[in-house]
Structure formats: structure tokens, C-alpha cells
Short mmCIF file of the C-alpha atoms (twelve columns), coordinates in Angstrom:
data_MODEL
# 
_entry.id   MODEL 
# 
loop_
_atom_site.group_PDB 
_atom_site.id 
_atom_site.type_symbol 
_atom_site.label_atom_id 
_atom_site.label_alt_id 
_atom_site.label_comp_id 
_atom_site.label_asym_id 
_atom_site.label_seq_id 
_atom_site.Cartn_x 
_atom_site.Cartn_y 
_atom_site.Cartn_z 
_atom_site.pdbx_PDB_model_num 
ATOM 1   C CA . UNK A 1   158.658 93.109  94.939 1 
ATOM 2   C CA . UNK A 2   154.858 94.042  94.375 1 
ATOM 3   C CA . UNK A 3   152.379 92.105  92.529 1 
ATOM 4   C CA . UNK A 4   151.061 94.029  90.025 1 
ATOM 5   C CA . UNK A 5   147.510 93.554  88.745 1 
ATOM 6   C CA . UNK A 6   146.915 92.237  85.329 1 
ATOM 7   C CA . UNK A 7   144.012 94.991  85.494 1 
ATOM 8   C CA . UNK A 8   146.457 97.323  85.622 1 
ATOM 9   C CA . UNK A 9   146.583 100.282 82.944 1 
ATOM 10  C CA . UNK A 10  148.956 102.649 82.012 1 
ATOM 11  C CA . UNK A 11  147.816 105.864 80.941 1 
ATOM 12  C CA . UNK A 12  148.900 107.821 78.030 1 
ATOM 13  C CA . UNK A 13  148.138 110.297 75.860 1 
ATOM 14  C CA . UNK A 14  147.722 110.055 72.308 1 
ATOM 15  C CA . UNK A 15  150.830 112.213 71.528 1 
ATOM 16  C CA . UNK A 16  152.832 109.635 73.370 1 
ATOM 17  C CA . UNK A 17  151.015 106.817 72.020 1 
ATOM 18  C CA . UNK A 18  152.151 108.117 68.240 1 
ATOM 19  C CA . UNK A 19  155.674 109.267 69.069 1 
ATOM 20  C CA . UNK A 20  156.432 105.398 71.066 1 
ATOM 21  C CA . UNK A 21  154.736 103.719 67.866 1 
ATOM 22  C CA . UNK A 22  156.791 105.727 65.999 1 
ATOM 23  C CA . UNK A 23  159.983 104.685 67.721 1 
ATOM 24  C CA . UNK A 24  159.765 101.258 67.820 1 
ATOM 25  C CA . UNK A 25  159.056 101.150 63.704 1 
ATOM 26  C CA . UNK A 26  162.514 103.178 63.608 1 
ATOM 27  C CA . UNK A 27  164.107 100.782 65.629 1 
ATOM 28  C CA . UNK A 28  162.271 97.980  63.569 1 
ATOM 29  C CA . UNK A 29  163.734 99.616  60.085 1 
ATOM 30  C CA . UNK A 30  167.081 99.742  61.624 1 
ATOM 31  C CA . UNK A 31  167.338 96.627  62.790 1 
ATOM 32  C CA . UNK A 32  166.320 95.051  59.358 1 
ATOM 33  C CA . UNK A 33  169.417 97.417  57.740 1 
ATOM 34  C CA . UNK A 34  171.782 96.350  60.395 1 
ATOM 35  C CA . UNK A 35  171.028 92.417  59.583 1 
ATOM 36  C CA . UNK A 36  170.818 93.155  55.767 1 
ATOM 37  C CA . UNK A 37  174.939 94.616  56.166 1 
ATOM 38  C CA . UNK A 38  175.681 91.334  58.512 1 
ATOM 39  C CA . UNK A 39  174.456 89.092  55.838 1 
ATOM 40  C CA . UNK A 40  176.122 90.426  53.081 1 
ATOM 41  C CA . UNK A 41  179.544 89.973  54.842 1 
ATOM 42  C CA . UNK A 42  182.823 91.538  56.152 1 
ATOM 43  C CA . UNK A 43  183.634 93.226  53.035 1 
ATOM 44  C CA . UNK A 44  180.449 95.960  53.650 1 
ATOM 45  C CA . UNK A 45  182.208 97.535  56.300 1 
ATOM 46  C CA . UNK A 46  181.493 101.061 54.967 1 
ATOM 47  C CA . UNK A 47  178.162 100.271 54.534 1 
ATOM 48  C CA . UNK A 48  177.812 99.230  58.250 1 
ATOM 49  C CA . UNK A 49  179.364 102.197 59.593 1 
ATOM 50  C CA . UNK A 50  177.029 104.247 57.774 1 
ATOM 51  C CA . UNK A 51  174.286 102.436 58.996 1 
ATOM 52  C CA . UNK A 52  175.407 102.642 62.764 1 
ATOM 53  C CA . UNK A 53  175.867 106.038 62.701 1 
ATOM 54  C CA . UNK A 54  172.645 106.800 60.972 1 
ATOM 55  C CA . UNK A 55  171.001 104.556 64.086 1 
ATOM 56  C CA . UNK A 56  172.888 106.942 66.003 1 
ATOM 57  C CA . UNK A 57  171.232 110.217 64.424 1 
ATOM 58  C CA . UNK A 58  167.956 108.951 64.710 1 
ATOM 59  C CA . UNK A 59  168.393 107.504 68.172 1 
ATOM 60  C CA . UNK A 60  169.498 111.223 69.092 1 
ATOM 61  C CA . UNK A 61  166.768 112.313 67.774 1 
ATOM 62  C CA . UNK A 62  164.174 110.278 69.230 1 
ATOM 63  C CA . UNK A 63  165.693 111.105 72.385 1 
ATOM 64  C CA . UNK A 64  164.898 114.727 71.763 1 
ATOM 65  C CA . UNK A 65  161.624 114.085 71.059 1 
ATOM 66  C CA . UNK A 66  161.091 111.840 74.200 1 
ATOM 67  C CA . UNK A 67  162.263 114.944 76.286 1 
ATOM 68  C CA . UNK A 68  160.014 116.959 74.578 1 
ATOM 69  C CA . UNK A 69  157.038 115.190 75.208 1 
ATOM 70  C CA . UNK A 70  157.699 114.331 78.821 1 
ATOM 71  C CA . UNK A 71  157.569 117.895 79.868 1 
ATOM 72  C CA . UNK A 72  155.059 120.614 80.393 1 
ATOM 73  C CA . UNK A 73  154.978 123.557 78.217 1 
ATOM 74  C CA . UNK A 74  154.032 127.559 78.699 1 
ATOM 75  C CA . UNK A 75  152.400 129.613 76.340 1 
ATOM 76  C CA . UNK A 76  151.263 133.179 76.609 1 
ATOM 77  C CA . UNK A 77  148.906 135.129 74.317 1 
ATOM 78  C CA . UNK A 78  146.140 137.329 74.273 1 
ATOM 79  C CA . UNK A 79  141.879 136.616 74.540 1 
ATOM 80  C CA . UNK A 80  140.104 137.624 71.643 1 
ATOM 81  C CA . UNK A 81  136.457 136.791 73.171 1 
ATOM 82  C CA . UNK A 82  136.718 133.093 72.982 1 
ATOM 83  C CA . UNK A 83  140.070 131.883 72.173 1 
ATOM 84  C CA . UNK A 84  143.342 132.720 72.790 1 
ATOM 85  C CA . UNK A 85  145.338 133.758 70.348 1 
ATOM 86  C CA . UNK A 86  149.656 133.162 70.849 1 
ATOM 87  C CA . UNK A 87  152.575 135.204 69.914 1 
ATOM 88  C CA . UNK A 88  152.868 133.026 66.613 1 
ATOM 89  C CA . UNK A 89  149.329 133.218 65.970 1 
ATOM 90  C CA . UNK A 90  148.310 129.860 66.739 1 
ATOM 91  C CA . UNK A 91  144.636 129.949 68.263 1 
ATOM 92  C CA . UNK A 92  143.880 127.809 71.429 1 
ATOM 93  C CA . UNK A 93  140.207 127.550 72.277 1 
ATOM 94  C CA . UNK A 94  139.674 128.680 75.971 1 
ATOM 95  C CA . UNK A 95  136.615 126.468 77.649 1 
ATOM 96  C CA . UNK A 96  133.565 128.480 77.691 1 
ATOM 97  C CA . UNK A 97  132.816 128.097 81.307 1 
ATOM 98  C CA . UNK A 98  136.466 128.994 82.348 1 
ATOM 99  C CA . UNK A 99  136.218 132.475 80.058 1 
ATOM 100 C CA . UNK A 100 132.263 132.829 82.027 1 
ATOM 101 C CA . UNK A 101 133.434 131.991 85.004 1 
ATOM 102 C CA . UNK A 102 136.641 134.331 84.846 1 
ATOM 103 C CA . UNK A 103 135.006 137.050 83.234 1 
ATOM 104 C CA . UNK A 104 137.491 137.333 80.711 1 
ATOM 105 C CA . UNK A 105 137.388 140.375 78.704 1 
ATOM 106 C CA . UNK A 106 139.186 141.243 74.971 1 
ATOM 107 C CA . UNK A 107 142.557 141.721 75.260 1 
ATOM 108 C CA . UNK A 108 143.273 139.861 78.373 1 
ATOM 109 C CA . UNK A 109 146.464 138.329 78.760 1 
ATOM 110 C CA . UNK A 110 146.344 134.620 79.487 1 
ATOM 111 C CA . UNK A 111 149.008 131.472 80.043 1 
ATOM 112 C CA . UNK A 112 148.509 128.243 78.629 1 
ATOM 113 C CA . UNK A 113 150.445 125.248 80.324 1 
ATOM 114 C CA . UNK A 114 150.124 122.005 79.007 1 
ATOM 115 C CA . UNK A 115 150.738 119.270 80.968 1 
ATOM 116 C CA . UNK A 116 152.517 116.368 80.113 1 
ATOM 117 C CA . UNK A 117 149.556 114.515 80.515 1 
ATOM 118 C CA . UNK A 118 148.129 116.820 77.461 1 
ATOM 119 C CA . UNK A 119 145.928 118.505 79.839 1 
ATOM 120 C CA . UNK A 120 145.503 122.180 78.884 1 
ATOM 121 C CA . UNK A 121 145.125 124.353 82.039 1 
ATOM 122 C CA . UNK A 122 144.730 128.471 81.283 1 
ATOM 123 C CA . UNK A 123 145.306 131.347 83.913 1 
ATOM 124 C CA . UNK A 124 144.594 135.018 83.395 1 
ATOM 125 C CA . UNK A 125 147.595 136.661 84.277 1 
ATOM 126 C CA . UNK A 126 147.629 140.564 82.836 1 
ATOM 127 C CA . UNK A 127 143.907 141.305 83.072 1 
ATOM 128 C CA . UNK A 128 142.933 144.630 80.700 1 
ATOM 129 C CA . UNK A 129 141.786 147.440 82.786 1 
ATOM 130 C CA . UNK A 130 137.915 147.287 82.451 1 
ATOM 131 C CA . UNK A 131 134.428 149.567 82.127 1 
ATOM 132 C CA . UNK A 132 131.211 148.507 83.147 1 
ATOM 133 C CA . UNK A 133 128.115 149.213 81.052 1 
ATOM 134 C CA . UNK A 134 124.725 148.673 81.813 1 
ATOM 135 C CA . UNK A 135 122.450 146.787 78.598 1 
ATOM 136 C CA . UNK A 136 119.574 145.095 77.266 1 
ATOM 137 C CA . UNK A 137 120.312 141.288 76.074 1 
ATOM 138 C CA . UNK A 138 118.687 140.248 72.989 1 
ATOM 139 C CA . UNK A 139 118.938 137.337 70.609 1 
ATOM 140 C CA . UNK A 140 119.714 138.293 66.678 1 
ATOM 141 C CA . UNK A 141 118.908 136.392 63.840 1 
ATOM 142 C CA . UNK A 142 122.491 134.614 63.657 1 
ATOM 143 C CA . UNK A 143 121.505 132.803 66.596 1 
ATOM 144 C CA . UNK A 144 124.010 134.483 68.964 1 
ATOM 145 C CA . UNK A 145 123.250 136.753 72.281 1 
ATOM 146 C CA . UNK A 146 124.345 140.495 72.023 1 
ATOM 147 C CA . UNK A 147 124.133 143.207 74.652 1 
ATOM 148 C CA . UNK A 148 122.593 146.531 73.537 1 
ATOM 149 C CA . UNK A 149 123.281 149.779 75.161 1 
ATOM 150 C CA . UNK A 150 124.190 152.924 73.806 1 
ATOM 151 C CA . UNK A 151 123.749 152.280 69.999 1 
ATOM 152 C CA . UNK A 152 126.761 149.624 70.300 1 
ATOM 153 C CA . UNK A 153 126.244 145.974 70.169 1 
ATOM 154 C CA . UNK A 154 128.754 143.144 72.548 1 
ATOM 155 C CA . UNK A 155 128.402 139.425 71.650 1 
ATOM 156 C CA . UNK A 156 128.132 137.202 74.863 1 
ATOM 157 C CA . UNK A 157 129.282 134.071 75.254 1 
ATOM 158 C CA . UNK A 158 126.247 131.800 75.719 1 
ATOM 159 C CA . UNK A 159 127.807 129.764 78.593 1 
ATOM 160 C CA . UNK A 160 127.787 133.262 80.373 1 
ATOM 161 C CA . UNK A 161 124.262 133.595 79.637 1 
ATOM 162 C CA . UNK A 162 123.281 130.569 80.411 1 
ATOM 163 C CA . UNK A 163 125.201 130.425 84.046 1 
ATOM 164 C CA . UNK A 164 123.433 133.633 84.897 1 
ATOM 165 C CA . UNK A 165 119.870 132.189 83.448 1 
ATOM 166 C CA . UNK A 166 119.532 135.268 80.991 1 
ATOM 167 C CA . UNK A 167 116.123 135.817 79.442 1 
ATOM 168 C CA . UNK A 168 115.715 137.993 76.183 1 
ATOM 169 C CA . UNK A 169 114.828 141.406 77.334 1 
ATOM 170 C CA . UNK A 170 116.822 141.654 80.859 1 
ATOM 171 C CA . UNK A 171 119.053 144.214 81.890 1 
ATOM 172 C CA . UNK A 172 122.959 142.664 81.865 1 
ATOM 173 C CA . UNK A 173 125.856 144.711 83.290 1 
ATOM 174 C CA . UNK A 174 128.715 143.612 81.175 1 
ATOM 175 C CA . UNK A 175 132.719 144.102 81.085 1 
ATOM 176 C CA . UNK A 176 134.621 145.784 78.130 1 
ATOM 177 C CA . UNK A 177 137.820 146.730 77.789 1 
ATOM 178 C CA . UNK A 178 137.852 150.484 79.612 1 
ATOM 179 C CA . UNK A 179 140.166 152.106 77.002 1 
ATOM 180 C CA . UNK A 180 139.573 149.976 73.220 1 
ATOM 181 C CA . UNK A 181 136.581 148.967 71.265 1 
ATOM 182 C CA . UNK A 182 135.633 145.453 71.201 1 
ATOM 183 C CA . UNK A 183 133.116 143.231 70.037 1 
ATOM 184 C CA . UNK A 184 133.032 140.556 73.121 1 
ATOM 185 C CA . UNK A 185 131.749 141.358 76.662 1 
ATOM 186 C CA . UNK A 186 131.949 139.250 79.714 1 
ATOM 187 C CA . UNK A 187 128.961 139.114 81.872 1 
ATOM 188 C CA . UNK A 188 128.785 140.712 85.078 1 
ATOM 189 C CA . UNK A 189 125.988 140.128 86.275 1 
ATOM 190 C CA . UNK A 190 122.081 139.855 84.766 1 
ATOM 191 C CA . UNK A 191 119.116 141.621 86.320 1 
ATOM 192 C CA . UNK A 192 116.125 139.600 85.656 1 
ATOM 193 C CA . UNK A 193 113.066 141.899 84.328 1 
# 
């Protein structure tokens, strides 16, 4: 047999940490009923049964939940520009540098697997067919970079600006969706002036 370390740690995630703590105050509660029927005697038989098989529900149940938190989980939806937004409308922020990086465009579609670890790990699988258009990049008073070209304006992500060291005034090829309007782009590429 090994010797284990006292230095040791086990690792878990905070979803686990609140289901277990969650599980051992049910068993605590049930415990205390199950002693409460033993004291009172042989005569609260009915009262034990119910008891037991109430443990039994809510041991099932817990057991459900364990198997639902020890496994990985898939979900699909579409990018909006900087999150991704699931069949039931639940949003799920993609990392900037992943949608930069990727040069994620509105209207890709994307898969979400969560680990059991709670890691969160997203991969573009149905990109939209795209257009590239050639613009100036400017700052607006909300704070937020924009390319201009053609009297239409694209917000940028600034992650994307930033990994291509954009300057106000240089010429940015972008990505848009080739056949919808949108109000992201992903950035291409930036020509410094």
C-alpha cells in the first residue's frame, strides 16, 4: 500500500463541493429521524417505514445528482459577437482571446463541453460563410472600437485589437457574415498607417 502525503490535496470544484455538503446534511437529517422513530419504540412501525423509504427517495436522488455531476456535458448554440447564446437561450461568455484568436464571426455555430472538472472548453464547429471588407478603425465615444467602411459601422472586440496592436486611424480587414447584417466583426488582419 502507498504512503500518501499529508500534503496531499484533492481537487474539486465548487459544484461538487456544494452538492457533497449537501449530501452529508441529508444523511445527517435522516439519521436524526431514523433515531427519533427508534426511541419512541416498536409501536411506530409505520412511522419507520415511512422514514426508510423516504431515505430511500432521497438517496436515489442524490445518486442522480452524483452522476450528473461526474460527467461532462455538450452544448451547442450560436455566437452573437461575444457570447454564445444556446438553444434555450442561456448565454455563455466565450473568452475574448479564444473568439480573437478564432476569428469568430456572428452567427457561428459553436460547442460548449464542460468538463467534469467545470472547465469550459468551446470549439467552432459550423463556421458562417464569410466576406471580407476592408475599413478604417476608430474609437467612439462609448469607449468601444468600431470599423468604418462603406457608411456601416462593426464593433471589434478589443482583445482582437489589441493582439493585432491596432492604432486609431489604421486600415483593418475584417470578417462579416457574407450573406446577413451584423453588428460584430472579427479581425483579419490590421494594416498599420
Amino acid at each position: 500500500m502507498e504512503n500518501k502525503n499529508k500534503n496531499d490535496n484533492i481537487s474539486l470544484s465548487q459544484s461538487k463541493y456544494l452538492l457533497i455538503q449537501k449530501i452529508l446534511k441529508n444523511i445527517h437529517d435522516n439519521l436524526g429521524k431514523v433515531i427519533d422513530v427508534l426511541e419512541q419504540g416498536p409501536e411506530e412501525v409505520d412511522d419507520f417505514e415511512q422514514t426508510l423509504t423516504g431515505m430511500s427517495q432521497q438517496l436515489k436522488n442524490v445518486e442522480d445528482e452524483l452522476a450528473l455531476a461526474g460527467e461532462e456535458r455538450v452544448i451547442e448554440g450560436v455566437f452573437d459577437g461575444e457570447k454564445m447564446i444556446a438553444q434555450d437561450g442561456q448565454e455563455y461568455t466565450v473568452p475574448a482571446n479564444y473568439a480573437s484568436k478564432s476569428k469568430l464571426v456572428e452567427g457561428d455555430i459553436l460547442k460548449l463541453t464542460i468538463t467534469k472538472q467545470g472547465d469550459f472548453l468551446y470549439k467552432q464547429i459550423g463556421p458562417v460563410q464569410r466576406k471580407k471588407v476592408v475599413g478604417q478603425l476608430i474609437l467612439a465615444d462609448d469607449d468601444n472600437y468600431y470599423v468604418v467602411a462603406d457608411k456601416k459601422k462593426w464593433k471589434l472586440l478589443p482583445a482582437s485589437v489589441t493582439y493585432f496592436k491596432g492604432d486609431i486611424g489604421d486600415e483593418v480587414v475584417i470578417l462579416v457574415p457574407k450573406d446577413a447584417q451584423s453588428k460584430w466583426a472579427a479581425v483579419e488582419n490590421i494594416v498599420k498607417k
